[in-house]
C-alpha positions in Angstrom: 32.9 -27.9 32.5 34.7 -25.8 29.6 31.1 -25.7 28.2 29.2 -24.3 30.9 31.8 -21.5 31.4 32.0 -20.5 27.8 27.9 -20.9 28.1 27.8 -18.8 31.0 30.3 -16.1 30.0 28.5 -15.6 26.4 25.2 -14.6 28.7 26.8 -12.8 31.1 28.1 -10.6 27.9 24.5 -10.4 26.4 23.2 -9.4 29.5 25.9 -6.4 29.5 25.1 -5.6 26.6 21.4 -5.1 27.0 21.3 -3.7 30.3 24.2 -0.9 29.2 22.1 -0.2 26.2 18.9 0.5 28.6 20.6 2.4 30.9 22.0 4.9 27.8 18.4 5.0 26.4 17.4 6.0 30.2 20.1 8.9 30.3 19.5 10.2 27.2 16.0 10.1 27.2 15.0 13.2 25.5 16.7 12.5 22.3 15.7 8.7 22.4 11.7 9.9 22.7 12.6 11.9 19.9 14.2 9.6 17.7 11.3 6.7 18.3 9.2 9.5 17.2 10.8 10.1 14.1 11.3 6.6 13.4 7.1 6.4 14.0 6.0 9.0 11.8 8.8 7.1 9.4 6.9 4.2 9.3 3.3 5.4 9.7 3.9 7.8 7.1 5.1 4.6 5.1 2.4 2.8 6.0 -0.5 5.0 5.1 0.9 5.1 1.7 1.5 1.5 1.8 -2.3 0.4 2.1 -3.5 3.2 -0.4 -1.4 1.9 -3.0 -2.4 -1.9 -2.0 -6.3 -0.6 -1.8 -5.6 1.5 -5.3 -4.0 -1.3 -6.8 -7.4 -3.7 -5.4 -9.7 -1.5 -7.1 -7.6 -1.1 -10.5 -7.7 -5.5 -10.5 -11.7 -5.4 -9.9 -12.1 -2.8 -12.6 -10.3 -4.6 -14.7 -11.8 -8.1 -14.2 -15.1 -6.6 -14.9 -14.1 -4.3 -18.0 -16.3 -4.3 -20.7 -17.5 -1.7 -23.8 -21.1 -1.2 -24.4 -22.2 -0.9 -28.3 -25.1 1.0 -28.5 -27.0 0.4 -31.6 -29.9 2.8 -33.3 -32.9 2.6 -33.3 -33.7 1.5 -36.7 -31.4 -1.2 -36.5 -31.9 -4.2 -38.6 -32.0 -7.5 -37.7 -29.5 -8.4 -40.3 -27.0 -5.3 -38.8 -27.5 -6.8 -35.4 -26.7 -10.1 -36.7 -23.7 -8.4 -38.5 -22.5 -6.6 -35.0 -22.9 -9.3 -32.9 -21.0 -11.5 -35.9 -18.0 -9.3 -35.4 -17.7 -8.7 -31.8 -17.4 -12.3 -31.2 -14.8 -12.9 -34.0 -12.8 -9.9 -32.2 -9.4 -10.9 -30.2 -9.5 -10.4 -26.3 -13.4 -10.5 -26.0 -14.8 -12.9 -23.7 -18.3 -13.2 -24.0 -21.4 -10.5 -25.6 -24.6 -10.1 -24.2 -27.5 -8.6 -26.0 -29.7 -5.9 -23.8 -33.2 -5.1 -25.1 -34.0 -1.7 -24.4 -36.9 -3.0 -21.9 -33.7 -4.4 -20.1 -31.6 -1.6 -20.1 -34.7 0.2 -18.7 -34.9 -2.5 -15.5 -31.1 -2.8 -15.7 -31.0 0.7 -15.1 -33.9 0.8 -12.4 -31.9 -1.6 -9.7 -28.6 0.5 -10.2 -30.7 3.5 -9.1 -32.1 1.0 -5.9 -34.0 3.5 -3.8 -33.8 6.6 -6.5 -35.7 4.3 -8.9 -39.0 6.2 -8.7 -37.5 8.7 -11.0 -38.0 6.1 -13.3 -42.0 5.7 -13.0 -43.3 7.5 -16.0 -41.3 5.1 -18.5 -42.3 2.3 -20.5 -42.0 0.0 -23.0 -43.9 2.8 -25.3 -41.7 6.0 -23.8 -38.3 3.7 -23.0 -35.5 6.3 -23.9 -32.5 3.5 -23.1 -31.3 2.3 -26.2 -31.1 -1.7 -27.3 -27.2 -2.8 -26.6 -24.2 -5.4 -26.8 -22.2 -5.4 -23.6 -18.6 -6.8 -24.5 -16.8 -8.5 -21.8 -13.1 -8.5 -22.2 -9.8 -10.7 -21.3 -7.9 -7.4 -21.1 -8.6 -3.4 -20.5 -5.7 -3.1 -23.4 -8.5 -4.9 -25.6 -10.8 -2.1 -25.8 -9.9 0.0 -28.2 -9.2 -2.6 -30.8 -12.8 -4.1 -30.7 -13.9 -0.5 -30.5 -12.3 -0.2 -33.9 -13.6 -2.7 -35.1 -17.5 -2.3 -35.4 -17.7 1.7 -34.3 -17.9 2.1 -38.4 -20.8 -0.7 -38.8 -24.2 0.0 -40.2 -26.4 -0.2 -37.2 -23.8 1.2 -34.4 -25.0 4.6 -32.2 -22.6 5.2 -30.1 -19.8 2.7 -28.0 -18.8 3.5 -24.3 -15.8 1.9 -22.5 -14.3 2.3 -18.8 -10.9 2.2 -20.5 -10.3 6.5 -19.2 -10.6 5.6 -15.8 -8.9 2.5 -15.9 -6.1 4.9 -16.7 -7.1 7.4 -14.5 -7.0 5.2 -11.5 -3.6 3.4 -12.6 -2.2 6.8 -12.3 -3.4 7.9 -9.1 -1.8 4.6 -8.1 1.4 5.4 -9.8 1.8 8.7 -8.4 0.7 7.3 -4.4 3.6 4.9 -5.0 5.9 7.3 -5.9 5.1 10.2 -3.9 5.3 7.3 -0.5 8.7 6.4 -1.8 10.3 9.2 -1.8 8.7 10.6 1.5 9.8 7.3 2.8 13.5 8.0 1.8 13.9 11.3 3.2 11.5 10.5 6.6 14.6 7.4 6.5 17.3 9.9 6.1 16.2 11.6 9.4 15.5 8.8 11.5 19.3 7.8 10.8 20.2 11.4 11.8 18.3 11.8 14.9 19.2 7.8 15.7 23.1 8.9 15.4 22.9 12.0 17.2 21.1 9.9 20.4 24.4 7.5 20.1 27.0 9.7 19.4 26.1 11.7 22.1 26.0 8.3 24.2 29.5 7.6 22.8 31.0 11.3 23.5 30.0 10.9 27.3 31.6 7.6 27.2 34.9 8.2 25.1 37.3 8.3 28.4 35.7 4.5 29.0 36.0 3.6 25.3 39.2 4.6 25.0 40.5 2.3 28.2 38.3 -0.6 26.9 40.2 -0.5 23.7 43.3 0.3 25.7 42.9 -3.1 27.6 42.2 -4.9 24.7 38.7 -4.9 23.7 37.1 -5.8 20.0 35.1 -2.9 18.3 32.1 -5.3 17.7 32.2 -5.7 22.0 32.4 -1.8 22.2 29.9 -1.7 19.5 27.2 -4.0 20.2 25.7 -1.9 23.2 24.9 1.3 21.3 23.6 -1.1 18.2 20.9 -2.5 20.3 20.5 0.8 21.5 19.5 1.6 18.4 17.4 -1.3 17.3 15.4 -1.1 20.6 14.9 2.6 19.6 13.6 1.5 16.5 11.5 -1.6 17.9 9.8 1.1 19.8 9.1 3.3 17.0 8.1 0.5 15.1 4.9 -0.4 18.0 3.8 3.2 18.2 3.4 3.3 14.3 1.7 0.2 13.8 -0.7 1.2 16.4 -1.7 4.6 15.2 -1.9 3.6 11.5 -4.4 0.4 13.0 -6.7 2.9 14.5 -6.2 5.6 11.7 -6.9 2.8 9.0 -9.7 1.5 11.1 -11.7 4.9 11.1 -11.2 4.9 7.2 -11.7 1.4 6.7 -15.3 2.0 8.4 -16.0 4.8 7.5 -15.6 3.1 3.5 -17.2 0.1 3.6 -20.1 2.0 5.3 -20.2 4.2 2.2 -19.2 1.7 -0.3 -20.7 -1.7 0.6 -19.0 -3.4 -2.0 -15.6 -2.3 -2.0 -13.3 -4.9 -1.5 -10.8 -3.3 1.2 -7.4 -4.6 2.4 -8.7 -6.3 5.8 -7.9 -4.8 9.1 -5.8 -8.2 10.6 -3.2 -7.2 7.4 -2.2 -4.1 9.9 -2.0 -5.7 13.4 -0.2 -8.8 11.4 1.7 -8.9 8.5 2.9 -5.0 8.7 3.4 -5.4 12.6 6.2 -7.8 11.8 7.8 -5.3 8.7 7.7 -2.4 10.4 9.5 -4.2 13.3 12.4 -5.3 10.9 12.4 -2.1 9.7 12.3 -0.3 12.8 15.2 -2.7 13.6 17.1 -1.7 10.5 16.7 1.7 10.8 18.3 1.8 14.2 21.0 -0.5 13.6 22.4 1.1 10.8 21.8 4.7 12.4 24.1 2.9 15.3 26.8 1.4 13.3 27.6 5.1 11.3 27.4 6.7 14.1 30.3 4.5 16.0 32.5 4.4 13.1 34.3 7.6 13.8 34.8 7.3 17.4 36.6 3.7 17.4 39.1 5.1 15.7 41.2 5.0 18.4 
C-alpha cells in the first residue's frame, strides 16, 4: 500500500512538473519562439558544417585511396631505361603496384575520360599520337609521393612526373579550415542560445519569485523549485532541435541532388544520416543546451 502511494505521489510530481513548465512556455511565448529559434539556427548552422566536413573528409579518403604519380618517359627512351625505371619504381617504399601505358593507350585512355567531347580527338593516331608512353605508380600512402618522385625524376629516360599530392593538400585544408570555422561558429551560436534560454527562465522565475519564495518558505528542495524551469528549457531546446533537423534535411537534400546529378560518382554522405543519426544528436544537444541555459539561470534566484 506504501508502494502505490509513494508510486502515485512521484507521478503526480512529474506531472506538475511538466504541465507548470508548459504553462510558462505558453506565457512567455515570445521569448520561448525566440529562443527555439536561436537554438535552430544553433544547430542547423552546426549541422551544415557538420556534413561538409564529413563530405570533405569523404572525398580527401577516395583521393587518397586512388593516389598515384604518373612518370612520363621520352620519346627516345630505351628499352633498357624503361627496364631501369620500371626496376626502381617497384623497389621504391610505399608503392603498390606500376602499370606501363603505351602511348596508343594513353591516347584511348584519354578518349573515354573525355566520353561525349571525345571527337576532339578524331584526327589522332598511332602515326600523330601526341600522349606520351607512361608508368602510373599506385601508392600505399599520398605521403609516399615525393620520395618515389625522388627517386627516378633524375633517371635516363624520365620526361616529366605528375602527382595529385597539391590537391590532396589543397583539399585537407579546405577541410581543416570548414572544421574550424563550424567550431567556433558553433561556440558562440551556443553562447547565445544559453542567453536567450536564460532570459526566457529568468523572466519565468522573476514573475514567480513571491511563489518561490513561500515554496522555500514551507520547505521545499531547490531541485523541486528547479525541475519545472529545467524542462522548460530542455523542451525549448527539443523543439529547436526538430526545426533544425528538418530544415538542414531539405537544405541538404537540394545540395545532395543537385551533386550527384552533376557528379555521378561522388560518393556523398546519404540522406537517412540527417533524418537518423543527427536527428537523435541534435535532440541531446538541443536537450543540453536548454538544461544548462535553465540551471544558470535559477542559480541566483534560489538564493533565498
Amino acid at each position: 500500500m506504501k508502494r502505490e502511494v509513494g508510486t502515485d505521489m512521484k507521478i503526480s510530481t512529474f506531472k506538475y512538473f511538466f504541465v507548470d513548465a508548459f504553462k510558462s512556455i505558453k506565457r512567455n511565448r515570445t521569448i520561448s519562439i525566440a529562443s527555439m529559434i536561436t537554438v535552430s539556427a544553433t544547430l542547423l548552422i552546426f549541422g551544415i558544417f557538420m556534413l561538409l566536413a564529413m563530405n570533405i573528409n569523404g572525398l580527401v579518403d577516395t583521393v587518397e585511396s586512388k593516389v598515384e604519380i604518373k612518370v612520363y618517359l621520352t620519346k627516345n627512351v630505351t628499352i633498357t631505361q624503361q627496364r631501369d625505371i620500371e626496376n626502381k619504381l617497384r623497389s621504391s617504399n610505399g608503392v603498390k603496384d606500376v602499370i606501363y601505358e603505351s602511348k596508343s593507350q594513353a591516347l584511348e585512355n584519354f578518349k573515354e575520360t573525355l566520353k561525349e567531347n571525345k571527337k576532339i580527338l578524331n584526327g589522332y593516331d598511332s602515326a600523330n599520337n601526341p600522349l606520351p608512353s607512361s608508368f602510373i605508380v599506385k601508392l600505399e600512402k599520398p605521403e609516399f609521393a615525393d620520395p618515389v618522385t625522388n627517386q627516378v625524376k633524375n633517371m635516363a629516360g624520365v620526361d616529366d612526373i605528375a602527382n595529385d599530392r597539391e590537391l590532396i593538400k589543397k583539399i585537407s585544408t579546405i577541410s581543416s579550415t570548414v572544421k574550424w570555422s563550424g567550431g567556433v561558429l558553433f561556440i558562440i551560436l551556443i553562447g547565445v542560445s544559453l542567453f536567450l534560454i536564460g532570459n526566457t527562465i529568468k523572466l519565468t522565475v522573476f514573475s514567480r519569485r513571491r511563489e518561490i519564495g513561500i515554496m522555500k518558505f514551507v520547505g521545499a528542495t531547490d531541485w523541486f523549485i528547479r525541475w519545472p524551469f529545467i524542462i522548460e528549457g530542455m523542451v525549448i531546446g527539443i523543439i529547436g532541435a526538430l526545426i533544425s533537423d528538418i530544415f538542414l534535411y531539405y537544405i541538404y537534400r537540394f545540395a545532395y541532388g543537385k551533386i550527384t546529378q552533376a557528379l555521378i560518382t561522388a560518393q556523398l554522405i546519404p540522406l537517412n544520416y540527417v533524418y537518423g543519426t543527427m536527428l537523435w544528436q541534435f535532440i541531446l544537444a538541443g536537450v543540453l543546451i536548454g538544461a544548462l541555459g535553465s540551471y544558470i539561470s535559477m542559480r541566483k534566484f534560489l538564493e533565498v
